[in-house]
Backbone bond lengths (Angstrom), bond angles and torsions (degrees), N, CA, C in turn:
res aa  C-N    CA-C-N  psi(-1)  N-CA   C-N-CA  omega(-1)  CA-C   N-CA-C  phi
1 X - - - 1.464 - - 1.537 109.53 -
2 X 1.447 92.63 140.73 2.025 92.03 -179.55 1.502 105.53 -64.61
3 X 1.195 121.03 174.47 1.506 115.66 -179.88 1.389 112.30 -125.13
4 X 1.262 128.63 140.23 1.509 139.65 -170.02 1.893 107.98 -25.21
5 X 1.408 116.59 -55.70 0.966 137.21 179.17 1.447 141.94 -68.92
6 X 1.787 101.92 -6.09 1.315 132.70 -178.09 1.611 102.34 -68.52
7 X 1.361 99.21 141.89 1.829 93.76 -168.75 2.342 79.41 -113.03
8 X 1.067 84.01 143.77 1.897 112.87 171.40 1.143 122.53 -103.72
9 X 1.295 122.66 109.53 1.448 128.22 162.77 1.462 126.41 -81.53
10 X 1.490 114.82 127.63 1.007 114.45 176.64 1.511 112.82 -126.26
11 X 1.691 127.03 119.63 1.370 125.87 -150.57 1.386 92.13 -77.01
12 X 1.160 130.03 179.69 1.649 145.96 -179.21 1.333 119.17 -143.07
13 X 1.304 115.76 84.05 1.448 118.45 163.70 1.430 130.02 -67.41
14 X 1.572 98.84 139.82 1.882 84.07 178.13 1.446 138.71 -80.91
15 X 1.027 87.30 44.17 1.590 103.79 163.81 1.499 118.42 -51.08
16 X 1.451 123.54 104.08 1.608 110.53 175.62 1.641 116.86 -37.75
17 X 1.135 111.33 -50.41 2.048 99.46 -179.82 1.054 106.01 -56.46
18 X 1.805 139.35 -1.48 1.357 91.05 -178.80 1.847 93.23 -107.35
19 X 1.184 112.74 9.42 1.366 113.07 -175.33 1.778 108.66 -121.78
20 X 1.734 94.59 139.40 1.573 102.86 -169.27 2.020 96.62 -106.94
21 X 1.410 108.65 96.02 1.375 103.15 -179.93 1.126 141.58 -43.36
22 X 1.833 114.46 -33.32 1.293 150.73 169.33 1.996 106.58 -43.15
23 X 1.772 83.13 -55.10 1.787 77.56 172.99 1.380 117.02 -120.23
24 X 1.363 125.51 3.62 1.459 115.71 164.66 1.473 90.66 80.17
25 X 1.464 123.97 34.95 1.641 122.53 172.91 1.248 112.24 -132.02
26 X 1.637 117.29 149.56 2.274 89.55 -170.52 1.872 91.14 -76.43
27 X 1.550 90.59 -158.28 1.353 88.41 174.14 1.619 101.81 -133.04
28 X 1.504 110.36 -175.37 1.687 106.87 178.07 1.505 116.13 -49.44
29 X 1.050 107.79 -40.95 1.762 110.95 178.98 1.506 92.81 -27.32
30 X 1.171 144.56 -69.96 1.315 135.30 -141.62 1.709 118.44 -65.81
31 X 1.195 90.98 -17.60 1.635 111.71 -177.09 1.960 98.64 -103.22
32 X 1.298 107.69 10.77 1.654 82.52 163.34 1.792 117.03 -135.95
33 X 1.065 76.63 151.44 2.266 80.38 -172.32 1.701 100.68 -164.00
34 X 1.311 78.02 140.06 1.732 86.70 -163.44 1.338 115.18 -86.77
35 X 1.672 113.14 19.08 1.314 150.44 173.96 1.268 126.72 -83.24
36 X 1.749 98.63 -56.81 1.416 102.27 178.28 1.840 70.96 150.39
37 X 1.319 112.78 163.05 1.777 124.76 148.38 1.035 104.20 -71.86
38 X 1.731 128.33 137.65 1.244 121.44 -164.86 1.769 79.99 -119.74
39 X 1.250 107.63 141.66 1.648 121.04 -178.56 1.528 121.05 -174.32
40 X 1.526 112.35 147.45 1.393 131.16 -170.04 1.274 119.27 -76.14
41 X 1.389 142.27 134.31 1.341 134.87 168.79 1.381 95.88 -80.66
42 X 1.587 117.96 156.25 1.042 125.09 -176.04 1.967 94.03 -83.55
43 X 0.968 132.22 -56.12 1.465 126.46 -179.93 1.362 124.73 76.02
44 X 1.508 97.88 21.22 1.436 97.37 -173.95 1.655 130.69 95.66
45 X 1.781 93.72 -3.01 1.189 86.02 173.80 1.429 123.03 -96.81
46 X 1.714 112.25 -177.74 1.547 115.59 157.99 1.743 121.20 -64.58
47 X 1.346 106.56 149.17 1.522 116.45 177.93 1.744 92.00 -43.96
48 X 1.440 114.80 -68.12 1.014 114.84 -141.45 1.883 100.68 -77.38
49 X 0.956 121.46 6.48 1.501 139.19 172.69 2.001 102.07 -75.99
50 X 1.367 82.59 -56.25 1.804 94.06 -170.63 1.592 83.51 -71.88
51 X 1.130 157.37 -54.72 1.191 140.20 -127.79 1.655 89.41 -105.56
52 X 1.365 139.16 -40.66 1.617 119.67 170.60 1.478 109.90 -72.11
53 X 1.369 136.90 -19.15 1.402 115.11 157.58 1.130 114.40 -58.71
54 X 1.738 114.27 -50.21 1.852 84.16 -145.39 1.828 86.05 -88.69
55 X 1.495 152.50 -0.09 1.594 118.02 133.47 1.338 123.64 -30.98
56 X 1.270 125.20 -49.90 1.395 119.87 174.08 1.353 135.51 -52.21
57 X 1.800 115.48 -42.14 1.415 111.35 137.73 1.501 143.04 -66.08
58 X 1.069 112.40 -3.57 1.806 117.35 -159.35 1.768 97.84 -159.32
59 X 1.500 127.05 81.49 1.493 138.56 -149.36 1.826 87.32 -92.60
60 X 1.043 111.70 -17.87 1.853 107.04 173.81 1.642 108.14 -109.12
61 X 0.771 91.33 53.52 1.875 101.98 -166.47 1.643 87.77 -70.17
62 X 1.347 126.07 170.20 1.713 135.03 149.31 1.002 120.09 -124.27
63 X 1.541 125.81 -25.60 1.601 141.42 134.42 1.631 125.62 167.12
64 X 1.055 117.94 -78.41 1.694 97.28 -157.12 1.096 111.58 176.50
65 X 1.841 117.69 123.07 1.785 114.89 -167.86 1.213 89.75 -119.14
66 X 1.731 110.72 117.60 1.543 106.89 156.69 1.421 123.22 -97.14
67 X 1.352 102.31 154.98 1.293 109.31 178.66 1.633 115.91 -113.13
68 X 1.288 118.31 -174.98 1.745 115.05 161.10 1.448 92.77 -127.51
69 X 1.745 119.35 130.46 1.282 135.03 174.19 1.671 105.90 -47.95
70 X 1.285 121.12 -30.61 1.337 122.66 178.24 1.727 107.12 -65.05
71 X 1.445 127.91 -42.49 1.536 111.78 174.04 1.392 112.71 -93.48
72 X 1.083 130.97 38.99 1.319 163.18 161.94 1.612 117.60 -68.09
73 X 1.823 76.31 -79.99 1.568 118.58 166.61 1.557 121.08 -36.25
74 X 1.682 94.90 -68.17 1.362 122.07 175.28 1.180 120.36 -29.68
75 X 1.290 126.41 -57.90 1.665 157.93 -166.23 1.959 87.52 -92.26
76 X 0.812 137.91 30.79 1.561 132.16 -165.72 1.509 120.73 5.69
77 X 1.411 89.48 65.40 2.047 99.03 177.78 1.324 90.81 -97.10
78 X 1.204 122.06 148.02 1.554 139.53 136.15 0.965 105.65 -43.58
79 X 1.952 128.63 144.58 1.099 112.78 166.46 2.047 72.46 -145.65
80 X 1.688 105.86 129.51 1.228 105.89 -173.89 1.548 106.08 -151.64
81 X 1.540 131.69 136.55 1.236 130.86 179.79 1.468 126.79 -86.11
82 X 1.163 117.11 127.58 1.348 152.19 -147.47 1.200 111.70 -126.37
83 X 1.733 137.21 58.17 0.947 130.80 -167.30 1.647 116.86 -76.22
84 X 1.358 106.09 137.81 1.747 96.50 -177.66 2.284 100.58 -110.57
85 X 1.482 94.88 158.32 1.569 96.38 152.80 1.273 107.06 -7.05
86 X 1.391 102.18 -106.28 0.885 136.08 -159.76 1.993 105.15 -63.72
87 X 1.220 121.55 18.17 1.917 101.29 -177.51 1.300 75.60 175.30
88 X 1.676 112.05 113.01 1.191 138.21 152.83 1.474 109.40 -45.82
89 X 1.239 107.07 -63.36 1.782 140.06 -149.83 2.332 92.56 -80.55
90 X 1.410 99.03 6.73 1.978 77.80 172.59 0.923 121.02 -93.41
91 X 1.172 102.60 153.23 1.731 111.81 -178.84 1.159 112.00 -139.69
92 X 1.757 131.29 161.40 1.302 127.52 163.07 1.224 112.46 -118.55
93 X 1.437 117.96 141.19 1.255 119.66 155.88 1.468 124.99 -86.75
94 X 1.485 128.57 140.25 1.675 103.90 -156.97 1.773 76.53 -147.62
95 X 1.349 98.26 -178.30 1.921 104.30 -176.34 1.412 118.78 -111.43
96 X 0.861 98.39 162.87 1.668 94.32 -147.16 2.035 113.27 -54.20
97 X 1.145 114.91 -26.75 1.315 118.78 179.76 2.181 97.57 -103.56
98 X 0.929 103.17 -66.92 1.692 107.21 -173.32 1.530 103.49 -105.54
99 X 1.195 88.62 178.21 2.017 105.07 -167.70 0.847 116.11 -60.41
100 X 1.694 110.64 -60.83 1.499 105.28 177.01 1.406 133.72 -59.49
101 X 1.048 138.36 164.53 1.532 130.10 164.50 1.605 117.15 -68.34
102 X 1.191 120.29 146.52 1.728 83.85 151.65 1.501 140.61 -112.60
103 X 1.077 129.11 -132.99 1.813 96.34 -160.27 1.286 100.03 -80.52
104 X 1.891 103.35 -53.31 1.793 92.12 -176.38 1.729 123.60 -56.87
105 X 1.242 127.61 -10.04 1.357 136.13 158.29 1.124 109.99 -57.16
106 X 1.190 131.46 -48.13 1.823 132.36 -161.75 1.400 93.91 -107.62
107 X 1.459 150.34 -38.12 1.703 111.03 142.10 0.691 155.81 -54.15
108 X 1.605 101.51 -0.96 1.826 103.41 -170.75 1.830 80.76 -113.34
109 X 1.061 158.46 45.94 1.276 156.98 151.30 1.690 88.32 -122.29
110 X 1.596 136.35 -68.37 1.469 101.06 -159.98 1.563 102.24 -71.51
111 X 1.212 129.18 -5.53 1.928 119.01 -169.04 1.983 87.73 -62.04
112 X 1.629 99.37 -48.91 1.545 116.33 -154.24 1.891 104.22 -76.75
113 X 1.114 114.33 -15.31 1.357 107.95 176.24 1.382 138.40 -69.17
114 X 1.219 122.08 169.06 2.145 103.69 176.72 1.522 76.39 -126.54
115 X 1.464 107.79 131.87 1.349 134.21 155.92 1.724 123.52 -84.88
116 X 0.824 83.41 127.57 1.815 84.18 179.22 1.368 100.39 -129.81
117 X 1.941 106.56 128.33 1.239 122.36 -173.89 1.914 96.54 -90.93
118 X 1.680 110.13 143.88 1.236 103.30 173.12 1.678 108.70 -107.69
């Protein structure tokens, strides 16, 4: 089980929906997928560990919304690991009954997130 305190990466492509130009903040779009939120456990690593992998998957990256699995929680998201091939460290965040989030779930995670531009 992830642990309250586990910090989540979520990469940031520059995709205009997920960015609001007006304020230089993404927007909920980034937190919804009819998949699940696809995101990294931190696992112990360094920022700068998480931040040269996921360039290595995603070479137009813009950077990276973390979260803490605890306001996840809060908002009653699932937050559950999903390891792929290729990424020990994935995880999804999903909503508390179905996959997707729903909207007020995935605004109140990007309002609550710290973005870091790479």
């Amino acid at each position: 089980m992830i642990q309250e305190e586990e910090l989540l990466h979520r990469a940031v492509k520059p995709k205009a929906l997920f960015w609001n130009d007006k304020t230089g903040k993404i927007t909920s779009a980034l937190f919804k997928d009819s998949k699940g939120v696809s995101v990294d456990v931190n696992n112990g690593r360094s920022d700068t560990e998480v931040k040269i992998f996921f360039q290595s998957q995603f070479p137009d990256l813009k950077g990276e919304a973390r979260v803490q699995t605890k306001l996840c929680r809060d908002k009653s998201c699932r937050v559950e690991l999903n390891p792929i091939e290729s990424n020990q460290n994935h995880a999804l965040i999903l909503g508390e009954v179905n996959t997707k989030l729903t909207s007020g779930q995935a605004k109140y995670l990007s309002r609550n997130c710290m973005v870091i531009l790479y």
